[in-house]
Backbone and ligand atoms as CSV (ligand in chain L), in Angstrom:
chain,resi,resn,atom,element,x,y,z
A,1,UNK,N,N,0.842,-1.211,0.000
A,1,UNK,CA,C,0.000,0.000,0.000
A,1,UNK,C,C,0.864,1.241,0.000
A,2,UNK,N,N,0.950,2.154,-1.151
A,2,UNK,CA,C,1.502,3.247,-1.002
A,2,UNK,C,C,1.280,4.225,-0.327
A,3,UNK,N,N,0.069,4.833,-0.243
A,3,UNK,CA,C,-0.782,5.188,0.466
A,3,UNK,C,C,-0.353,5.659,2.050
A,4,UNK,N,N,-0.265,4.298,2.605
A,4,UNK,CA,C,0.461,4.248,3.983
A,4,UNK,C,C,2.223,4.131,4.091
A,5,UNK,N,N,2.810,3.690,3.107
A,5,UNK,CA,C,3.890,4.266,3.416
A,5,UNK,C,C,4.083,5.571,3.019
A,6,UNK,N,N,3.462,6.457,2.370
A,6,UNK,CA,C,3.877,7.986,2.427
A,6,UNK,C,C,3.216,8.579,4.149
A,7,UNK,N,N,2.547,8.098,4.324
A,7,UNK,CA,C,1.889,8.553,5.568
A,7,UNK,C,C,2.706,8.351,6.661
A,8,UNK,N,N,3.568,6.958,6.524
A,8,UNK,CA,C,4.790,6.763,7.336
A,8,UNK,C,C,5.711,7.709,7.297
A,9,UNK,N,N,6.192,8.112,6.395
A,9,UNK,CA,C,7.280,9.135,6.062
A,9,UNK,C,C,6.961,10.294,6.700
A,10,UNK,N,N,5.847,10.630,5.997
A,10,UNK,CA,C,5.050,12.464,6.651
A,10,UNK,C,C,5.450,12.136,8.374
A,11,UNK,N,N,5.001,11.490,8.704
A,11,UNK,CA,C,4.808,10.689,10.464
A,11,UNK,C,C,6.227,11.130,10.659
A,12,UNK,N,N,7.266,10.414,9.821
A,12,UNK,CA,C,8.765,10.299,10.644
A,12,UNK,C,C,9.247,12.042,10.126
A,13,UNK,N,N,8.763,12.349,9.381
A,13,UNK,CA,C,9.338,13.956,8.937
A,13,UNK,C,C,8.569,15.206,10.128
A,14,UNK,N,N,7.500,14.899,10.555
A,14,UNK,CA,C,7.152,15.485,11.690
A,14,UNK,C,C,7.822,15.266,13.137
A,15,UNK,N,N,8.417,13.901,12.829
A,15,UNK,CA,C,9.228,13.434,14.600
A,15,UNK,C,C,10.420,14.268,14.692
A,16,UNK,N,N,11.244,14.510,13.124
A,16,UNK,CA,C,12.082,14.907,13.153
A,16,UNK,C,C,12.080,16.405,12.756
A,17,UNK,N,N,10.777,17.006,12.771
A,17,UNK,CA,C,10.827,18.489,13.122
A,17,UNK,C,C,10.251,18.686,14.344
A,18,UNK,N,N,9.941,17.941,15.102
A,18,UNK,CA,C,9.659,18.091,16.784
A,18,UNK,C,C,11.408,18.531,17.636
A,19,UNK,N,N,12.154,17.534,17.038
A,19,UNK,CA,C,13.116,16.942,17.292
A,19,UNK,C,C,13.847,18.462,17.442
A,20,UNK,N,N,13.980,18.619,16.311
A,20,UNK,CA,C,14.526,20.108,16.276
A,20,UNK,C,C,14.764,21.026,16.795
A,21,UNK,N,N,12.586,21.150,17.459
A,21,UNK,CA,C,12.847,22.359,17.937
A,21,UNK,C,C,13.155,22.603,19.492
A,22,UNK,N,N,14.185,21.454,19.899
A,22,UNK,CA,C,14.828,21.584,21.399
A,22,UNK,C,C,16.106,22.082,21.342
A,23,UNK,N,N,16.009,22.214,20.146
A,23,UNK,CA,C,17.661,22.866,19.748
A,23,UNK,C,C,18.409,22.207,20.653
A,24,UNK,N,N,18.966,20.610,19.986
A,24,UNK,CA,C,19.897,20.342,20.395
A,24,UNK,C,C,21.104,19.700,19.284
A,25,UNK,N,N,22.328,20.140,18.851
A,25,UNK,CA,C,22.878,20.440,18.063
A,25,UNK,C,C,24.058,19.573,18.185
A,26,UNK,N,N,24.834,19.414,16.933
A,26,UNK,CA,C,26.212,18.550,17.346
A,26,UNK,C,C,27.303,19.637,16.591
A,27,UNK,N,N,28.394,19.495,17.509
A,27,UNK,CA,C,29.381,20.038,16.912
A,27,UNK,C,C,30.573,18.982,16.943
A,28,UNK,N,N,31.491,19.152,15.973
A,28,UNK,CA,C,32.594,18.286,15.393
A,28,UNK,C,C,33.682,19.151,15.663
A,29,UNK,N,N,34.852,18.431,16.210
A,29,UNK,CA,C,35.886,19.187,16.787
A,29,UNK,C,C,36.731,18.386,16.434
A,30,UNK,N,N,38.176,18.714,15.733
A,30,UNK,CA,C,38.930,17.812,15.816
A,30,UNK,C,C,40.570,18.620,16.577
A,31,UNK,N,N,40.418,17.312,17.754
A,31,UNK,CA,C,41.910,18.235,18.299
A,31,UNK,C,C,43.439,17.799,18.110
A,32,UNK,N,N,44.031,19.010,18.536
A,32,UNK,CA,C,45.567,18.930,18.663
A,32,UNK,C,C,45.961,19.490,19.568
A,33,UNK,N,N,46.903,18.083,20.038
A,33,UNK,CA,C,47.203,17.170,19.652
A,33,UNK,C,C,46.514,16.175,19.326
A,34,UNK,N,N,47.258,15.433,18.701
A,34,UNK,CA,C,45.913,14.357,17.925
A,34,UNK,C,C,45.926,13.192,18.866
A,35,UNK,N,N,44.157,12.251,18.897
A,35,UNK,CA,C,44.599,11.483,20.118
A,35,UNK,C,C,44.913,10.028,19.377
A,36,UNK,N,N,45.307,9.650,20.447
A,36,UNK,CA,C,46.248,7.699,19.923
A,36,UNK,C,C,45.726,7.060,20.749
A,37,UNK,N,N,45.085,7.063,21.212
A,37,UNK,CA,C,44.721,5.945,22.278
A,37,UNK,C,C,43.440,6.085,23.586
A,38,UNK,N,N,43.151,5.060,23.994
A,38,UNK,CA,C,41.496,4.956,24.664
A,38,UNK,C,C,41.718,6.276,25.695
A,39,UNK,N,N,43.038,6.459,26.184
A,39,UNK,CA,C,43.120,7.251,27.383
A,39,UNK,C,C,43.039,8.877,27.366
A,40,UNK,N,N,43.740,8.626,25.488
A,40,UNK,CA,C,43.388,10.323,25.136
A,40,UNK,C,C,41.788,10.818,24.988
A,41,UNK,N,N,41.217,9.841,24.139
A,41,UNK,CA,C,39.648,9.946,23.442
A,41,UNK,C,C,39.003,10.388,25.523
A,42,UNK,N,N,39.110,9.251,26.476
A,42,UNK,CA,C,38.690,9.731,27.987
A,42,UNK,C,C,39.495,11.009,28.386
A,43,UNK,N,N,40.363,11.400,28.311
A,43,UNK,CA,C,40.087,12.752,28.902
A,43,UNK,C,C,39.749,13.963,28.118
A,44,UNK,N,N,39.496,13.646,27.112
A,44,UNK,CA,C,38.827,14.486,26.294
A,44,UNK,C,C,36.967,14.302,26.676
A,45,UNK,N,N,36.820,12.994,26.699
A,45,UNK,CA,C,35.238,13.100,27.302
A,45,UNK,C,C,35.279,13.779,28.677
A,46,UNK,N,N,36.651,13.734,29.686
A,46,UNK,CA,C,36.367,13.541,30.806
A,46,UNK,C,C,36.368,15.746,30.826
A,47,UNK,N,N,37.049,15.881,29.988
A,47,UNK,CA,C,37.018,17.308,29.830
A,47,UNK,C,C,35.654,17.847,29.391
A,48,UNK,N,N,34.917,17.349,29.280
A,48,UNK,CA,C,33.373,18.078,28.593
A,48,UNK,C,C,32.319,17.343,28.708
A,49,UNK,N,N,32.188,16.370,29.780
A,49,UNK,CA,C,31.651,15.571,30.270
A,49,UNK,C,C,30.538,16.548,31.513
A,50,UNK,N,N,31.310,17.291,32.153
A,50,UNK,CA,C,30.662,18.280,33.351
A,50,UNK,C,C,30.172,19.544,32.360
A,51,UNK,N,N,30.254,19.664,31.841
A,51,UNK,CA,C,30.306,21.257,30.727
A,51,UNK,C,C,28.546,21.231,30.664
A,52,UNK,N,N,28.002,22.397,30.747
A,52,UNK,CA,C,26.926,22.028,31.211
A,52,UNK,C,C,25.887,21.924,30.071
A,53,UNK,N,N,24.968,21.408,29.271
A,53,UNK,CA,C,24.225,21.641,28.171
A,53,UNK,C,C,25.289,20.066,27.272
A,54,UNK,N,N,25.638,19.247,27.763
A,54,UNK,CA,C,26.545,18.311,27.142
A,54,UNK,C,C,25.791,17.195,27.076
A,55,UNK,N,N,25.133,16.894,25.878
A,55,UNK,CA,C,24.333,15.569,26.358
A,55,UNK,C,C,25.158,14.204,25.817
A,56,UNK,N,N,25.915,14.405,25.319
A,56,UNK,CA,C,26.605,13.355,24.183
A,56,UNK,C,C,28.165,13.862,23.791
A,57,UNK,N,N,29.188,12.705,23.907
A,57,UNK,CA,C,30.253,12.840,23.130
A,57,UNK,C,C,30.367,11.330,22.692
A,58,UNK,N,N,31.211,11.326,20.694
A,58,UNK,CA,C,31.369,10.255,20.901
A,58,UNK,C,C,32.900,10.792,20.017
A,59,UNK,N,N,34.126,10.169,19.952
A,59,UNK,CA,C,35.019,10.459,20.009
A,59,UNK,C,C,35.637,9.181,19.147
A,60,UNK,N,N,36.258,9.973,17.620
A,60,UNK,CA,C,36.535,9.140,16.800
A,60,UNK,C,C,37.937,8.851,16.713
A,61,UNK,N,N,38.510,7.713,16.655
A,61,UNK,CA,C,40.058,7.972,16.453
A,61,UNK,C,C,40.668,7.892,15.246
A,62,UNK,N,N,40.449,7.173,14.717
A,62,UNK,CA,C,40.252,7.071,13.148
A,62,UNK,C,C,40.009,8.314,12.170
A,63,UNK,N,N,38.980,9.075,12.285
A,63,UNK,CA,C,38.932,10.175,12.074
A,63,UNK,C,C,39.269,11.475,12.809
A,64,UNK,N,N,39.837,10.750,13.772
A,64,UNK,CA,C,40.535,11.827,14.756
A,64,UNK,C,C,39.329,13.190,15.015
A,65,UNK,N,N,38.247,12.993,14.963
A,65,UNK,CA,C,36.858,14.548,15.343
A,65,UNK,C,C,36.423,13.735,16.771
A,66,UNK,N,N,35.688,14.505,17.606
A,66,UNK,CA,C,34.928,14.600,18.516
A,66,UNK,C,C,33.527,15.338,18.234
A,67,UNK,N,N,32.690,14.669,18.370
A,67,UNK,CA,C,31.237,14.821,18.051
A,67,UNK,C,C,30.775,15.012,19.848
A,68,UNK,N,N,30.667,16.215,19.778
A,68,UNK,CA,C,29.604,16.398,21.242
A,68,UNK,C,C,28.446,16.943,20.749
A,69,UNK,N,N,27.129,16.003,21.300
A,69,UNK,CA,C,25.655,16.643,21.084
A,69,UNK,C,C,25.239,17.980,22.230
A,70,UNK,N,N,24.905,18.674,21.718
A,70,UNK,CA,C,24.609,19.169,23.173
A,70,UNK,C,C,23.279,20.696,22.731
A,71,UNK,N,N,23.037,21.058,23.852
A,71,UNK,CA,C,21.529,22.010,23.625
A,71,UNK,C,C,22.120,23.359,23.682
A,72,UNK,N,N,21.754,23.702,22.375
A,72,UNK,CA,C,21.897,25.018,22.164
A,72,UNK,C,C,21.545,26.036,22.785
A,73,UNK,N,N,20.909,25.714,23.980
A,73,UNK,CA,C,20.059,26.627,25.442
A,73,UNK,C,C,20.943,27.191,26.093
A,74,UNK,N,N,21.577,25.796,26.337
A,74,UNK,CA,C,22.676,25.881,27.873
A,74,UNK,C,C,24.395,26.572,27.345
A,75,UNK,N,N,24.478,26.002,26.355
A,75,UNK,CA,C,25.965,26.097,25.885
A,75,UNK,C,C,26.346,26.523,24.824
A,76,UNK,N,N,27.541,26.940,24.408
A,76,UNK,CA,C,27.907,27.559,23.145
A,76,UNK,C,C,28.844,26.303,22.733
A,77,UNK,N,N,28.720,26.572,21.289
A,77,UNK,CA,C,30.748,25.321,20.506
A,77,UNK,C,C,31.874,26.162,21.368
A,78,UNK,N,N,31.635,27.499,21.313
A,78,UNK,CA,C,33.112,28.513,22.091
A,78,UNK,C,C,33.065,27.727,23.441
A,79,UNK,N,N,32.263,27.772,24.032
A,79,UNK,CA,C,32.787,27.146,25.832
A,79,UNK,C,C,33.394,26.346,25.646
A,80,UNK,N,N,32.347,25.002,24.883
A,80,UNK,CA,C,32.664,23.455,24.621
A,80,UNK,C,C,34.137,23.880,24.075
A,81,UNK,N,N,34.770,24.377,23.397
A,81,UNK,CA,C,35.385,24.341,22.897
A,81,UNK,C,C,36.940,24.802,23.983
A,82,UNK,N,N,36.984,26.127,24.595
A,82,UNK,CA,C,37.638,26.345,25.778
A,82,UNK,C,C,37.548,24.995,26.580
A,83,UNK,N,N,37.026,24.770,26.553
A,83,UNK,CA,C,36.942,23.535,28.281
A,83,UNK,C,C,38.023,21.898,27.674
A,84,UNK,N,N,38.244,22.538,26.548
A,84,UNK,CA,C,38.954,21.345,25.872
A,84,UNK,C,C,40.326,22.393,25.830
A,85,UNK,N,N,40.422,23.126,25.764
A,85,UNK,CA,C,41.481,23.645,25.572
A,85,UNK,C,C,41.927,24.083,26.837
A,86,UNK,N,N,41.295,23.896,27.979
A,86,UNK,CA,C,42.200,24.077,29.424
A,86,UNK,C,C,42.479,22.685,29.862
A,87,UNK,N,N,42.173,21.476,29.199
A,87,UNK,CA,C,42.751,20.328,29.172
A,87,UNK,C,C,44.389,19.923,28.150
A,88,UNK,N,N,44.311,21.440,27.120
A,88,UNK,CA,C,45.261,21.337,26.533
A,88,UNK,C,C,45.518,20.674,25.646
A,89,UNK,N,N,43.775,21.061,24.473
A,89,UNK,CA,C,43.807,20.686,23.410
A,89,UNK,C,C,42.879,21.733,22.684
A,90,UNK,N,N,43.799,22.000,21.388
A,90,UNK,CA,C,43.386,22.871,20.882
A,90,UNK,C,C,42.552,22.562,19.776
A,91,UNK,N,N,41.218,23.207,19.134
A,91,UNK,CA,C,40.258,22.284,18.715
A,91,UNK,C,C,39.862,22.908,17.396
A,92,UNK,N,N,39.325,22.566,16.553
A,92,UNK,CA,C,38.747,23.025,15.248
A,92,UNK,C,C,37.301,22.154,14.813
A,93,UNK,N,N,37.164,23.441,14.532
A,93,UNK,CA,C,35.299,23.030,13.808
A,93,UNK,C,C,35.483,22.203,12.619
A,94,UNK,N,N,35.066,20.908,12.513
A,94,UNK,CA,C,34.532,20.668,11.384
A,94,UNK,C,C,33.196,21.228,10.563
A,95,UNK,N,N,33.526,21.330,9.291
A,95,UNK,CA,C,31.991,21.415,8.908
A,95,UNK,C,C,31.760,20.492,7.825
A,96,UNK,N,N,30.568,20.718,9.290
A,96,UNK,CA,C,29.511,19.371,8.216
A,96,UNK,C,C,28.933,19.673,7.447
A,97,UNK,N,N,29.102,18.981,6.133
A,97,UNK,CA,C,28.289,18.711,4.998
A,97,UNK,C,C,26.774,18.627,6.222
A,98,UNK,N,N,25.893,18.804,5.791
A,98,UNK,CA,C,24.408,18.693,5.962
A,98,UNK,C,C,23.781,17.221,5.980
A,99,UNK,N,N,24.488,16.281,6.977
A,99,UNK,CA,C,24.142,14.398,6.562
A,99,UNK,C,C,22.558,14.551,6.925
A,100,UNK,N,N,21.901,14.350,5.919
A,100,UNK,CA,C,20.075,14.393,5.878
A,100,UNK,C,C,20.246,12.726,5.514
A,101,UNK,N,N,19.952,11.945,6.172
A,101,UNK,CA,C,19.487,10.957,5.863
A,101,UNK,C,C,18.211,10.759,5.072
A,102,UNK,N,N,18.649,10.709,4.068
A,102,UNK,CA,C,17.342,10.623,3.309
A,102,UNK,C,C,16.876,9.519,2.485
A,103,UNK,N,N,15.907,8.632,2.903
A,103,UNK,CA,C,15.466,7.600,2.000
A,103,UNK,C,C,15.282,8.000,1.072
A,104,UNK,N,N,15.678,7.233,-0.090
A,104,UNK,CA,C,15.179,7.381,-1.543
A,104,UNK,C,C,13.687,7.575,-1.716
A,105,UNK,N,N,13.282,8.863,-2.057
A,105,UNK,CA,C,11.776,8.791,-1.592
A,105,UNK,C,C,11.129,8.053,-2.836
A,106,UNK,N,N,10.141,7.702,-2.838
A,106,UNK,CA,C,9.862,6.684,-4.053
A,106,UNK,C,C,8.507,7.676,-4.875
A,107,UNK,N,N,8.812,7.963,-5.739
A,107,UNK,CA,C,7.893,8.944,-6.665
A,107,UNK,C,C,6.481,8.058,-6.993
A,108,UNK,N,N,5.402,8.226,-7.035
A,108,UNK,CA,C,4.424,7.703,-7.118
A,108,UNK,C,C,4.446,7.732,-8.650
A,109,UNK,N,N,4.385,6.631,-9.260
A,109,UNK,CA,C,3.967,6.944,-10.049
A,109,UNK,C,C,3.130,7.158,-11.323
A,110,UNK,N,N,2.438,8.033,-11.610
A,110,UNK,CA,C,1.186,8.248,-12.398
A,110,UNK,C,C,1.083,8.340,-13.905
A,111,UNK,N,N,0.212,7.439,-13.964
A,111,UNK,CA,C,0.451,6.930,-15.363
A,111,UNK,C,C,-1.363,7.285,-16.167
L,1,CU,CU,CU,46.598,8.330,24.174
């Protein structure tokens, strides 16, 4: 039934403009020094872990960025960003391309 899967979609495109409007945001940081190991990636969480408006870090090594989620209410990227750098790492914004997960939407189509 097509029908109901567009209705699914509309459904999940409304969850994810609810979602939104708590303004809670991710920023991508990648620092230097660069980290090597489980102990660097932890005190880098352990540095922005208390920071207040911090709901999420997940900390890549491979790609060497730090992804902290956090609410655009409580906190700025500048704090988040200081509070890493009185741990004595100096940090840079990634920017993100815009990742929209987007299913291939499937065109109805009319014949
Ligand atoms: Cu290390």
């Amino acid at each position: 039934m097509k029908a109901t899967r567009i209705a699914a979609a509309l459904a999940a495109l409304a969850l994810a403009a609810s979602a939104c409007a708590k303004d809670i945001q991710k920023l991508i940081l990648t620092p230097e020094p660069q980290m090597h190991c489980a102990s660097c990636e932890n005190r880098i969480k352990k540095a922005l872990k208390f920071e207040k408006g911090v709901k999420d870090i997940a900390t890549d090594l491979e790609q060497q960025t730090v992804t902290i989620t956090y609410d655009a209410d409580k906190t700025t990227p500048e704090k988040l960003q200081e509070a890493l750098e009185k741990e004595g790492y100096a940090t840079e914004q990634v920017c993100q391309p815009e990742e929209q997960e987007q299913p291939a939407e499937e065109q109805p189509e009319q014949k």
